[in-house]
N, C-alpha and C positions, 0 to 999 in steps of 0.2 A: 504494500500500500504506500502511494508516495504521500511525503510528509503535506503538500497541499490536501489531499482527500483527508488523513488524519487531520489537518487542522479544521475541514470545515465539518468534520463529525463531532469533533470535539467544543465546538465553536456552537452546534447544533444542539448537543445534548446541553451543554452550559443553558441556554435559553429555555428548553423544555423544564429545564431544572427549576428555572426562577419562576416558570409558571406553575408547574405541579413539584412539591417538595420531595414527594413519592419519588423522584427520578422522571429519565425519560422511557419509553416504550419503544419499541422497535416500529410499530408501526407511524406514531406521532413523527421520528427520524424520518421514514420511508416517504411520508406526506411533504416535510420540509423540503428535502433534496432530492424531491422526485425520482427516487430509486422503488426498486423492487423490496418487498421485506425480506427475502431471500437473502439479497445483497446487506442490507443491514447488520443483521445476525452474521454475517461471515466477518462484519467490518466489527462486530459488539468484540468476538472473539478476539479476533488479531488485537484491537485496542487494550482488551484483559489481560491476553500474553504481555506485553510492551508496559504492564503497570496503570495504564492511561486512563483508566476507568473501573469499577468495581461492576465485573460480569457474572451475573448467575443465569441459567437459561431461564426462559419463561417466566422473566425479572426484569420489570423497573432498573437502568443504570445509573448510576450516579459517577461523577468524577473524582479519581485522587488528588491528591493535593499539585501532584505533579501533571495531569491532563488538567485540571480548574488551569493551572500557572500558565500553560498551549495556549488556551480557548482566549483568556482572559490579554492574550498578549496578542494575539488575532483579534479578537473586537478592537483593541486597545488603536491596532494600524489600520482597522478597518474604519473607525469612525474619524479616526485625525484625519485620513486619507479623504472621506468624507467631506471636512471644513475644508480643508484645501482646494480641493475640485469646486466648492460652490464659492468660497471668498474670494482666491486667488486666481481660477480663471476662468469664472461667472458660469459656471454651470447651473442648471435648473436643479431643485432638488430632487424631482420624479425621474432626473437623468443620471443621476450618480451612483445608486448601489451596484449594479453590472460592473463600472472602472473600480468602483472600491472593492469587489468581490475578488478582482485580478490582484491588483495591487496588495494589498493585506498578507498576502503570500510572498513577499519580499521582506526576507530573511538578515536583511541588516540593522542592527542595534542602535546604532552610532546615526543612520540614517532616519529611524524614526524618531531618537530623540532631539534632533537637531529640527526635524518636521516641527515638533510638538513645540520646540524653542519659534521657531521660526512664525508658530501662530498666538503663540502666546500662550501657553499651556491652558489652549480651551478644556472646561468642562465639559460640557456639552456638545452633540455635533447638531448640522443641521435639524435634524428632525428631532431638536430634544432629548434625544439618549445620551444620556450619562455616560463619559470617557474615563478609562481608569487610568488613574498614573502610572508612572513606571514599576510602582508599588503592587500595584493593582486592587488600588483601591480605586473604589466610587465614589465618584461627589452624590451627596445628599440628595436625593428627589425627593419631594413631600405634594407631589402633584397628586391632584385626584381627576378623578374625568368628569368630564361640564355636565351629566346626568347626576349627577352628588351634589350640584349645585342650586341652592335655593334662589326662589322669585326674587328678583331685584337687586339680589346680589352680583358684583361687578369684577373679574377676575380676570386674570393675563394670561393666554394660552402659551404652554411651555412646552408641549411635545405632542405626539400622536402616534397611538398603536396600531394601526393600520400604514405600510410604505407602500403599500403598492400603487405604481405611478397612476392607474385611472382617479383615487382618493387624492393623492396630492395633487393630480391638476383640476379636480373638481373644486377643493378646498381653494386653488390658485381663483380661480372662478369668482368662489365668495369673495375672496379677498379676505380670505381666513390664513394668517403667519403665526410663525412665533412669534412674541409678544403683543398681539393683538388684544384690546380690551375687548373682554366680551361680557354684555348685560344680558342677564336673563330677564323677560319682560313680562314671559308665560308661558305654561305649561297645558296642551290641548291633553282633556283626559282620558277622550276616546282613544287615542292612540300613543301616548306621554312624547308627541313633536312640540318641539320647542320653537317659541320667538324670542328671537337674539336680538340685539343691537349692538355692533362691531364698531368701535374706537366714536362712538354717541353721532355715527352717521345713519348708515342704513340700516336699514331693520329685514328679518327674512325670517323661515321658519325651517328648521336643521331636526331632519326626522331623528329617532330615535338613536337610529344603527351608527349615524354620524357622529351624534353629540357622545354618543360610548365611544368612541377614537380618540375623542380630544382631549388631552388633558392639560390641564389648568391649575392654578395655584394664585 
């Protein structure tokens, strides 16, 4: 297995982990990186051999300390890689996870931490995901998403769990960004769509499925 496919399995099961504590599953993997489950389970293995994960068959995985450090130093160039592409040379956000997908798999140390100097050791990348230091730690999120958000109350959107480019060029649409003010005006109870007013101009109504994506603080 070359160390690209390890890093994006490892990279993979880190994220299933942060959603379900349980571990990941072999099929939630297979879902992500559009493989076969067949193929998963041969990759759970060879990762178990290699220490990179704790494998039992017909088991939830979780990551060693030593696969977590992989994963975490992969998101790590994956999100700086991220700022970079949209600061430095105007890329769209709905257009950058594919080059940061490539890139993230370059293997030099010295290189990403001079990236990371060179942007100013963002926290954050575009789409609000928290960047881990060289430590690999997280900056703090205390975001909630804009359906947790009471009538009248007024909050700064800071990230969103949905990246796929049709959502963020919808969102481009609203005129919904990062730090965007957003007032909740009302809540329809037929179906809990929301009326928003974005930085106290326009006003619109952001169905359910939406306003669960966006999170705020």
């Amino acid at each position: 297995m070359s160390s690209h496919i390890e890093e994006n399995y490892l990279k993979a099961i880190y994220k299933q982990t942060e959603r379900n504590k349980d571990g990941a599953y072999t099929n939630d993997i297979a879902n992500e990186l559009n493989v076969k489950a067949a193929t998963v389970t041969e990759a759970f293995k060879k990762l178990g051999d290699k220490g990179l994960i704790f494998y039992e068959k017909y088991k939830a995985v979780t990551l060693t300390d030593q696969g977590r450090a992989v994963a975490v130093k992969t998101i790590r160039k994956h999100r700086l890689w991220e700022v970079f592409l949209v600061e430095k040379l105007g890329f769209k956000w709905d257009e950058i996870h594919p080059m940061a997908e490539e890139l993230e798999h370059v293997n030099f140390e010295e290189l990403t931490e001079r990236l990371a100097k060179f942007l100013g050791n963002p926290e954050f990348d575009p789409h609000g995901d928290p960047i881990p230091d060289k430590n690999g730690k997280f900056a703090q999120n205390k975001s909630v998403k804009l359906t947790a958000i009471n009538i009248g109350k007024t909050v700064a959107m800071t990230g969103i769990e949905n990246h796929t480019p049709s959502f963020l060029q919808h969102l481009d649409k609203l005129g919904l960004k990062l730090g965007a003010e957003i007032t909740i005006k009302d809540v329809v109870e037929f179906d809990q769509s929301i009326l928003v007013s974005v930085n106290n101009k326009k006003e619109f109504y952001l169905s359910q499925e939406i306003a669960n994506n966006i999170l705020c603080k």
